[in-house]
C-alpha positions as CSV (number, residue, x, y, z in Angstrom):
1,X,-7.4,90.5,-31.3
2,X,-9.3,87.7,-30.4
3,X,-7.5,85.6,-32.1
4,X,-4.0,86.6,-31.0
5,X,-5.4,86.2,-27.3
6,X,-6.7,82.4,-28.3
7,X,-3.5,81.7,-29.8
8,X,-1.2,83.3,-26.8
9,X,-3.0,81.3,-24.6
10,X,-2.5,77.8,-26.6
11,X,1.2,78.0,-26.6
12,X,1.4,79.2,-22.9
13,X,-0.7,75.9,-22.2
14,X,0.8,73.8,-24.1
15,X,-1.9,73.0,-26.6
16,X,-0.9,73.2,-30.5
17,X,-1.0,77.0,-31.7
18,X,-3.3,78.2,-34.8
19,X,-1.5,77.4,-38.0
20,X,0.7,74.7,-37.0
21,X,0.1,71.1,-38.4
22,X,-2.4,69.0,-36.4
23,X,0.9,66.5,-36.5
24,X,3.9,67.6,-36.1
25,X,7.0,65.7,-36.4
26,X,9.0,64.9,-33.2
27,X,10.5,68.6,-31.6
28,X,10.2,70.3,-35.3
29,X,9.5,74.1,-34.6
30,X,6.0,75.4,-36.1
31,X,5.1,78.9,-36.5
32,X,2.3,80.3,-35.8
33,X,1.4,83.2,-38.4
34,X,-1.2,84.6,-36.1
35,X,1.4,85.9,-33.6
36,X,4.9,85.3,-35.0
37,X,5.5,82.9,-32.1
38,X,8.0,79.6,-32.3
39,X,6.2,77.1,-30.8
40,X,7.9,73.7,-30.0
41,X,5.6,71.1,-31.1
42,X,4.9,68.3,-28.5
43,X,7.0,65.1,-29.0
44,X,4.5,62.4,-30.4
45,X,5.0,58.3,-29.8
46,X,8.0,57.0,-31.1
47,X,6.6,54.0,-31.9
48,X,4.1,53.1,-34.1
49,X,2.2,49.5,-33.9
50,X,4.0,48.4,-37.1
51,X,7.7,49.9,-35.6
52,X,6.9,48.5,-32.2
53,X,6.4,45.1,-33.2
54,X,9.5,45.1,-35.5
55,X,11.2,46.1,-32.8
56,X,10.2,43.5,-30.4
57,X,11.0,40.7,-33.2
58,X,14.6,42.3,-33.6
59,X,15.3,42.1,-29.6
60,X,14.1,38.1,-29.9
61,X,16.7,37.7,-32.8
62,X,19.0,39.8,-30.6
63,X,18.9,37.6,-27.9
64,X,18.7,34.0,-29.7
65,X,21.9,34.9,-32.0
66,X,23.7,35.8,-28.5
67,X,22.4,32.7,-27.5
68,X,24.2,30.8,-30.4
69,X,27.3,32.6,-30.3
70,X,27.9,31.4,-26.3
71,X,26.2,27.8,-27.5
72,X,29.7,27.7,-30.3
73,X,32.2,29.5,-27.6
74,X,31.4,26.3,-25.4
75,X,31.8,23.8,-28.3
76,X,35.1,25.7,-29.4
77,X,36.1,25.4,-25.9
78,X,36.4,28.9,-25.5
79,X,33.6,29.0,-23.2
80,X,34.6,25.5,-20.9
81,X,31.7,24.2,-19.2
82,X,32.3,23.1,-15.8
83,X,32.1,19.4,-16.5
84,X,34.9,19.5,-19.2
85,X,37.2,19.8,-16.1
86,X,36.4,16.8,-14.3
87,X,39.0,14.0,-15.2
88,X,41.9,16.8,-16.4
89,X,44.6,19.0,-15.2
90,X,44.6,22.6,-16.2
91,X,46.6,25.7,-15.5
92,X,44.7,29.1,-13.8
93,X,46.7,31.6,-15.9
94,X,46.5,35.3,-14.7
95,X,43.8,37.2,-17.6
96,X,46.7,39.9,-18.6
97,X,49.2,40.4,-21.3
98,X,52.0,38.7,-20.1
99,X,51.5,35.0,-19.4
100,X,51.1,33.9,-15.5
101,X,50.2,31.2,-13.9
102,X,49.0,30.5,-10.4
103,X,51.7,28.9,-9.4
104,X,52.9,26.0,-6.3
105,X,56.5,27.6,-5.4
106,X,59.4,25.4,-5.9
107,X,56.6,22.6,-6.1
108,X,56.2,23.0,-2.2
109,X,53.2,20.7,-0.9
110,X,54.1,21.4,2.1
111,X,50.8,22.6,4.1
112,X,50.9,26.4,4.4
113,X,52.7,27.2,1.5
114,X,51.4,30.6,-0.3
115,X,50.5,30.6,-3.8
116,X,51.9,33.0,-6.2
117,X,51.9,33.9,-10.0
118,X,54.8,33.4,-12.0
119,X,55.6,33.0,-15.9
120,X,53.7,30.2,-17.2
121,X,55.9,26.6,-17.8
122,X,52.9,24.0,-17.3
123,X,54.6,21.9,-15.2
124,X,53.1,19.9,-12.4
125,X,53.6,22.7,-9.9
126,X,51.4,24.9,-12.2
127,X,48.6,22.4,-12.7
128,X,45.8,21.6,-10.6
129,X,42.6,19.3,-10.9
130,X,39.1,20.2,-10.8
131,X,37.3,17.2,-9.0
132,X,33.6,17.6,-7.7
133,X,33.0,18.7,-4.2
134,X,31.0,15.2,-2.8
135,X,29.4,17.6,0.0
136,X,28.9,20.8,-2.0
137,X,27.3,20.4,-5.6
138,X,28.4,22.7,-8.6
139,X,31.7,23.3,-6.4
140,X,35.2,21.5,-6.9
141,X,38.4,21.1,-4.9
142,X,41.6,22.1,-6.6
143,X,44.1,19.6,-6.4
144,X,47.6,20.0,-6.9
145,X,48.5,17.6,-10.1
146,X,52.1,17.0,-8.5
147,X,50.1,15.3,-5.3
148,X,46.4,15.2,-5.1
149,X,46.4,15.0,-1.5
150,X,46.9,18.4,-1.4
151,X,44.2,21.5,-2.6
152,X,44.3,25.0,-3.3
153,X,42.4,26.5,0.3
154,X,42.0,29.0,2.8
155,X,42.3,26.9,6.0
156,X,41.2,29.6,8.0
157,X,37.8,30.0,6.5
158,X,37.9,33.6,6.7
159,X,36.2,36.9,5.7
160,X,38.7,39.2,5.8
161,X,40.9,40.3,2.8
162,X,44.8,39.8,2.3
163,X,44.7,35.8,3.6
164,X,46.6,33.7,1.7
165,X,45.9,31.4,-0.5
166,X,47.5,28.2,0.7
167,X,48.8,24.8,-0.1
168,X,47.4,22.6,2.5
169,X,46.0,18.8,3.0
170,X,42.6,18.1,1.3
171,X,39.6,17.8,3.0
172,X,36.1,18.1,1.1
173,X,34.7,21.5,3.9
174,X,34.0,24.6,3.2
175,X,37.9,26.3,3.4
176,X,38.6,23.9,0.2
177,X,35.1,24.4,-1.8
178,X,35.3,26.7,-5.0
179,X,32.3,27.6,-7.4
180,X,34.1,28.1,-10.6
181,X,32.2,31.6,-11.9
182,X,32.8,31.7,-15.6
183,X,32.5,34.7,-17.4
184,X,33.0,34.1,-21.5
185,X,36.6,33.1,-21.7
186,X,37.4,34.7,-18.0
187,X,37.0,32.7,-14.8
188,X,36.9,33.3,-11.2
189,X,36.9,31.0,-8.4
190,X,34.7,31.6,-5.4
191,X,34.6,30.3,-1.7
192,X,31.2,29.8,0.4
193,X,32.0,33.1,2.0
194,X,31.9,34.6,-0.9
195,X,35.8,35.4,-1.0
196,X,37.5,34.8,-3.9
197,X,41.4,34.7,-4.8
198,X,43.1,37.1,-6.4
199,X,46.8,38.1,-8.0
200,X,47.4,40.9,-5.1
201,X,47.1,44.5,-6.7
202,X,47.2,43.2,-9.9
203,X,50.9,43.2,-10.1
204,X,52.1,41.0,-13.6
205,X,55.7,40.1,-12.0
206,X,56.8,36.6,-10.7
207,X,56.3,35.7,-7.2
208,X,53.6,38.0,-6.6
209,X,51.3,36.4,-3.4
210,X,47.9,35.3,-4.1
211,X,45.6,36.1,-1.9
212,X,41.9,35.8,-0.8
213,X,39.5,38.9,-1.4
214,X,36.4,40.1,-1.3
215,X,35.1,39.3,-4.4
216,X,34.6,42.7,-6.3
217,X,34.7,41.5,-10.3
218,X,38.2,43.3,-10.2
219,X,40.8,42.5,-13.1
220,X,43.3,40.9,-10.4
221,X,40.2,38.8,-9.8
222,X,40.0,37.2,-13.5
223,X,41.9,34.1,-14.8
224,X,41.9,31.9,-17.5
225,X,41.3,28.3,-17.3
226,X,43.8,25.6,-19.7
227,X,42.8,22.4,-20.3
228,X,44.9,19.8,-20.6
């Protein structure tokens, strides 16, 4: 009787009951012959020290083979470093499955002219240069290639979403300075207020508006960059 008591009172406790093994495998049910209890043996370490440090090397080769793979997306030119923009045009397609580009209606460079997305043709109204911001480094202007007196801004300088994203006369200040945020092949392009511009609602059909947003990592948000 004793020994049903003692044994009661391990597995109410906690403790390991009489009979089990002194180590039991991870939640593998023992019984205990003394009172024809199951008892769910406590979960031991997962790790040993030889498991642990395999482990630890695996995450290190993890990590440098990522490494490598975004080291030969940037030599492909899938991955575009910033400075491989400097000195060419490129179109800002729309990241989707039919092929938009942020687009210069009609080749307007007229100032206050809204940007929109329409079916990509590369031509000069559908081109734009990256050159360095002289005044903010890391950020670029956005010229138009059909007249680099003109850049991609928002003239007003604003915070507030649905602005549009105009055509206007270049001037190296804050309404004209983008940080281009790369992610893998996907870019987006990012003002000092931290607005960014966007294909509104996500809509793939020509002549949708492009407008500033809050940024919000938002497909409508993401665009792909095409050297030329």
């Amino acid at each position: 009787m004793r020994e049903i008591r003692n044994a009661r009172s391990a597995v109410r406790g906690g403790r390991r009951a009489p009979g089990c093994p002194p180590t039991p495998l991870s939640q593998r049910l023992c019984y205990s012959r003394a009172i024809g209890v199951l008892h769910r043996a406590p979960k031991p370490d997962r790790w040993g020290a030889r498991e642990r440090k395999e482990h630890t090397l695996n995450s290190r080769r993890l990590l440098v083979n990522i490494a490598a793979f975004v080291s030969l997306l940037t030599v492909t030119g899938a991955v575009a470093p910033s400075a491989d923009a400097q000195g060419y045009e490129a179109a800002i397609e729309f990241n989707g499955p039919r092929l938009l580009c942020l687009n210069d209606p009609q080749g307007n460079t007229a100032n206050g002219v809204q940007l929109n997305v329409w079916e990509c043709n590369f031509t000069t109204r559908q081109l734009f240069a990256f050159v360095p911001s002289s005044n903010e480094p890391g950020d670029y202007l956005l010229k138009l290639a059909g007249d680099t007196s003109k850049c991609l801004a928002d003239p007003w300088d604003s915070y507030e979403d649905g602005i549009k994203l105009e055509v206007y006369t270049c001037s190296d200040t804050r309404a004209f300075q983008w940080e281009w945020a790369q992610f893998f092949s996907t870019s987006e392009f990012v003002n000092p207020n931290g607005m960014v511009f966007g294909n509104k609602d996500g809509l793939r059909k020509n002549g949708n508006p492009v407008v500033m947003w809050e940024r919000n990592w938002g497909p409508d948000q993401d665009w792909l960059v095409q050297l030329f």
